[in-house]
C-alpha positions as CSV (number, residue, x, y, z in Angstrom):
1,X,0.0,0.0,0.0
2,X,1.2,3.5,-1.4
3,X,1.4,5.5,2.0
4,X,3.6,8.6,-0.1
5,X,0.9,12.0,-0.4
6,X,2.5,14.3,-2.9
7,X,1.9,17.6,-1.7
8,X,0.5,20.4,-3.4
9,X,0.2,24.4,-2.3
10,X,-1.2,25.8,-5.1
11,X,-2.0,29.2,-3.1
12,X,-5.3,31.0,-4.4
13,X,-7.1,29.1,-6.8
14,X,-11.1,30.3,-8.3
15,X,-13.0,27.1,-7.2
16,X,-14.2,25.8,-10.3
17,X,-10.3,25.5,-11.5
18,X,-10.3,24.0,-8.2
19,X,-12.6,21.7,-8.5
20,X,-11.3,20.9,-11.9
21,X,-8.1,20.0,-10.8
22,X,-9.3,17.5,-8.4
23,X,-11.0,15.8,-10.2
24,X,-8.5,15.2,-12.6
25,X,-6.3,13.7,-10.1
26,X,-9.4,11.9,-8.6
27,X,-9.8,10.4,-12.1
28,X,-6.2,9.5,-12.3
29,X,-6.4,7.3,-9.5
30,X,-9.8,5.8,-10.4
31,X,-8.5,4.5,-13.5
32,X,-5.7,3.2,-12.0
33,X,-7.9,1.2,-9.6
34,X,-10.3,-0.2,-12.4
35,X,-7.3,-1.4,-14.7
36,X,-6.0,-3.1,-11.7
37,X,-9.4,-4.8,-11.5
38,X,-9.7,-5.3,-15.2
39,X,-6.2,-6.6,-15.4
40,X,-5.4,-8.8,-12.3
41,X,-2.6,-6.4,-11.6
42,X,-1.7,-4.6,-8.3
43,X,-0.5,-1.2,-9.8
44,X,-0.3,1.4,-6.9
45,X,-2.4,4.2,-6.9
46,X,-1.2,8.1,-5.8
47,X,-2.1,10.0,-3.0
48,X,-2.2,13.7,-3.5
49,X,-3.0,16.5,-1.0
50,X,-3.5,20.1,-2.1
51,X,-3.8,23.6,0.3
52,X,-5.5,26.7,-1.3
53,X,-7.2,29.7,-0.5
54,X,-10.3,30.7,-2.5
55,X,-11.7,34.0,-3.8
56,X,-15.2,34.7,-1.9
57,X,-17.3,31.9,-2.4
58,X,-20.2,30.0,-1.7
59,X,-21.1,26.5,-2.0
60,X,-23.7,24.3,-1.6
61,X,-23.2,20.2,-1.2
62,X,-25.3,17.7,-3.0
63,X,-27.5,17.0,-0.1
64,X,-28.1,21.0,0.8
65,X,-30.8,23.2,1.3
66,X,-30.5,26.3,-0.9
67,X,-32.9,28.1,1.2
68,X,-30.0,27.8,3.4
69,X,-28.0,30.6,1.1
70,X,-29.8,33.9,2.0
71,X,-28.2,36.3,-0.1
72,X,-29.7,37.8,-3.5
73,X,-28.1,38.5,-6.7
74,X,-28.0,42.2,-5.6
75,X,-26.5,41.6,-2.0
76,X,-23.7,39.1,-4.3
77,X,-22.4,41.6,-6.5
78,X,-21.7,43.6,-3.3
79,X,-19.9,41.3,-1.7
80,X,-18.1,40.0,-4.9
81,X,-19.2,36.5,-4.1
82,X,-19.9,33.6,-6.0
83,X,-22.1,30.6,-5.6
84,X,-21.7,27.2,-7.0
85,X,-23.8,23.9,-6.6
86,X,-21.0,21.1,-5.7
87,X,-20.3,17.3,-5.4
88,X,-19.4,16.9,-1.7
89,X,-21.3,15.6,0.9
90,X,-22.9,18.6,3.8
91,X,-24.9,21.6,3.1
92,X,-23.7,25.2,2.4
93,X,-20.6,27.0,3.5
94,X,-18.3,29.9,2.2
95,X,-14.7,30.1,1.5
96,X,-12.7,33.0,0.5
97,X,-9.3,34.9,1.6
98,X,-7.3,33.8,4.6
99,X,-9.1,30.5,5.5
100,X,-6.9,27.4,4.9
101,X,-8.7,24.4,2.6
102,X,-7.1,21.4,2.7
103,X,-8.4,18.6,-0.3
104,X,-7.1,15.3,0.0
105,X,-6.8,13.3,-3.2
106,X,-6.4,10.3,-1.9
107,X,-6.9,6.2,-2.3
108,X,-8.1,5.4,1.2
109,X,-7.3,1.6,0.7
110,X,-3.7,2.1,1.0
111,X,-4.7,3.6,4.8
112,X,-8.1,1.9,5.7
113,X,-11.5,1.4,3.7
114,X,-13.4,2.8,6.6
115,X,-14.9,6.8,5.7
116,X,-16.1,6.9,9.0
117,X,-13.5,6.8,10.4
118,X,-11.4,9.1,8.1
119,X,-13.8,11.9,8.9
120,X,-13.0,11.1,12.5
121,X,-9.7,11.5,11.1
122,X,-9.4,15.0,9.6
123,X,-11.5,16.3,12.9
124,X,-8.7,14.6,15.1
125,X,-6.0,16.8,12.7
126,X,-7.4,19.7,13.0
127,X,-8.2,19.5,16.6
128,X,-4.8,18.9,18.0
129,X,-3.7,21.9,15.2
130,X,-5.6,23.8,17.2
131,X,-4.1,23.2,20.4
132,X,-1.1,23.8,19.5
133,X,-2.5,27.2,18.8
134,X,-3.8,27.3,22.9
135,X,-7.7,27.1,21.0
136,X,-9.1,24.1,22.4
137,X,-11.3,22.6,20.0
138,X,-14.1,19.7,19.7
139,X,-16.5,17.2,18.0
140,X,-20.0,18.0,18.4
141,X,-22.5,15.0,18.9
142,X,-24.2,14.2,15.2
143,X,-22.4,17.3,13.6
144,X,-19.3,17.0,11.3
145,X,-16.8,19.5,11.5
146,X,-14.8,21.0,14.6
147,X,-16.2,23.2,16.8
148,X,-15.2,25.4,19.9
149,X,-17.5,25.5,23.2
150,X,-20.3,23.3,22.1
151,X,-22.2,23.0,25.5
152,X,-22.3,26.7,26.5
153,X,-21.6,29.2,23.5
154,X,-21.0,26.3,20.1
155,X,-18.8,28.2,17.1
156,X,-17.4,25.9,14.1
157,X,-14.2,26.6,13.4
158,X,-13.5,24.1,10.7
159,X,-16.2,22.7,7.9
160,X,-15.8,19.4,6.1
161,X,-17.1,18.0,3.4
162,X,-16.0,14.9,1.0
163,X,-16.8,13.0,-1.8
164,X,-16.0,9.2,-2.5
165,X,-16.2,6.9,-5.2
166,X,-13.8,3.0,-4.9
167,X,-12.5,4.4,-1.7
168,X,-11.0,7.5,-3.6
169,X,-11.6,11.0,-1.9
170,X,-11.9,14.2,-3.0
171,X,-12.8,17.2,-1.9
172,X,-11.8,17.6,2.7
173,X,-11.6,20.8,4.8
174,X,-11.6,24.1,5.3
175,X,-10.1,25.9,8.7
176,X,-11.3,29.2,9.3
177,X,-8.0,31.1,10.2
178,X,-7.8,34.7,9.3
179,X,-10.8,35.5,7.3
180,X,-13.6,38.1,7.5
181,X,-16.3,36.3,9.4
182,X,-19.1,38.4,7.9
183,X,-19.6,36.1,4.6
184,X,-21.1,33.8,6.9
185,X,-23.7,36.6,7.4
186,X,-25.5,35.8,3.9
187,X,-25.6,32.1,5.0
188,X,-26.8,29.4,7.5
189,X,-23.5,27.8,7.7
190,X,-23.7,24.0,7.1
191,X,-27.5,24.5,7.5
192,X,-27.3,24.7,11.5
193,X,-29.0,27.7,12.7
194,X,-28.5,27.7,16.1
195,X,-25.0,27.8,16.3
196,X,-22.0,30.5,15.3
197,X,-18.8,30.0,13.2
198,X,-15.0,31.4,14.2
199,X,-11.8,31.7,13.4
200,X,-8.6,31.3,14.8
201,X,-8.0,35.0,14.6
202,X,-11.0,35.5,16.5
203,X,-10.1,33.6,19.2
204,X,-6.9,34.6,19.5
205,X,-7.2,38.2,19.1
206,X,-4.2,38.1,16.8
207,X,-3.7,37.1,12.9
208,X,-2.2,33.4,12.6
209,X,0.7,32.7,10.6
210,X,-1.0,30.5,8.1
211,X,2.6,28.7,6.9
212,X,2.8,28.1,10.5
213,X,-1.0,26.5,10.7
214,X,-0.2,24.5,7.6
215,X,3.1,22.7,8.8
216,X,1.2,21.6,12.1
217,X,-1.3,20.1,9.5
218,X,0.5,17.9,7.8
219,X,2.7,16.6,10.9
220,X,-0.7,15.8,12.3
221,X,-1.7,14.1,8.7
222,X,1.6,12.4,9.1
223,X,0.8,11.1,12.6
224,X,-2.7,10.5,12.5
225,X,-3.0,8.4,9.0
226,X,0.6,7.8,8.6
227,X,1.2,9.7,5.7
228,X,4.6,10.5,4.2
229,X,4.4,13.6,2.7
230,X,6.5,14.9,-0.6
231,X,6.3,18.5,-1.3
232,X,6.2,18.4,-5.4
């Protein structure tokens, strides 16, 4: 089993060319798989893992409630936002500037065949991320993602989201770090109305260095799945 995850920081990216160029990795590796199958062979499949930031977006999953996007043509403009219907699993959330996404591209047979537990996974990554950071961070019962506070005042710090198809993922995570909160405004975040969203910033009282945020990542990738990671 192929445990090597190129890595990929490909900075800002508009999210269709994002999406775009997961997939085409995610196809890469599915073909692999099915020739394997097809052939009798054992082939090993790649494992990538790519960081970005996207311009002000919003995006709803295949299992979302649009009403859940409250923002009108008119109010988009102003806020130079976007919105785009998307493959994942969840509802709707927003990325933009200064939040760290993190898509994993990766064959989850060479690790486990088990999604539950790799969502239990990437919340377990980014929790101990965050407490490196001093934020002490959370699961909330029946409500993926990672949260701060959940019995008294509940904020999500961190959405995710994946698609799978043969135990290949795309799509992951995105870690609210040093963007403007106020996009989440226009939305009900994940489609949970009762409940606020953060950032590290806000929390801290201080920007994050996000190169900083990013290196604790992948150590905890590295520890947590077992990943070795080659920056490409």
């Amino acid at each position: 089993m192929n445990k090597s995850v190129s890595l990929l920081d490909v900075s800002s990216i508009e999210y269709t060319k994002g999406v775009e160029y997961q997939k085409r990795l995610f196809d890469e590796i599915i073909s692999i798989k099915s020739k394997n199958r097809k052939n009798q062979t054992s082939v090993p499949t790649k494992n990538y893992f790519i960081f970005c930031e996207h311009n002000h977006v919003y995006t709803l999953g295949k299992n979302g409630n649009n009403k859940n996007f409250l923002a009108d043509i008119k109010t988009q403009k102003k806020i130079g936002a976007s919105f785009h219907l998307t493959n994942r699993g969840g509802d709707i959330t927003y990325h933009g500037p200064e939040q760290i996404v993190g898509y994993p591209i990766i064959d989850l047979e060479n690790f486990f065949s088990d999604l539950g537990k790799y969502m239990r996974g990437i919340e377990e990554v980014i929790i101990e991320t965050l407490s490196e950071f001093s934020i002490k961070a959370e699961r909330s019962a029946g409500e993926t993602g990672v949260w701060i506070d959940t019995k008294n005042n509940a904020r999500k710090i961190c959405a995710i989201g994946v698609k799978t198809s043969r135990w290949v993922t795309m799509h992951g995570f995105a870690l609210n770090v040093n963007n403007d909160l106020s996009y989440f405004d226009h939305i009900v975040p994940c489609g949970i109305s009762n409940k606020k969203v953060t950032s590290m910033k806000n929390e801290l009282n201080v920007d994050v260095d996000k190169s900083e945020v990013k290196k604790i990542i992948i150590k905890n990738f590295t520890k947590i799945f077992g990943m070795k990671f080659v920056v490409t």
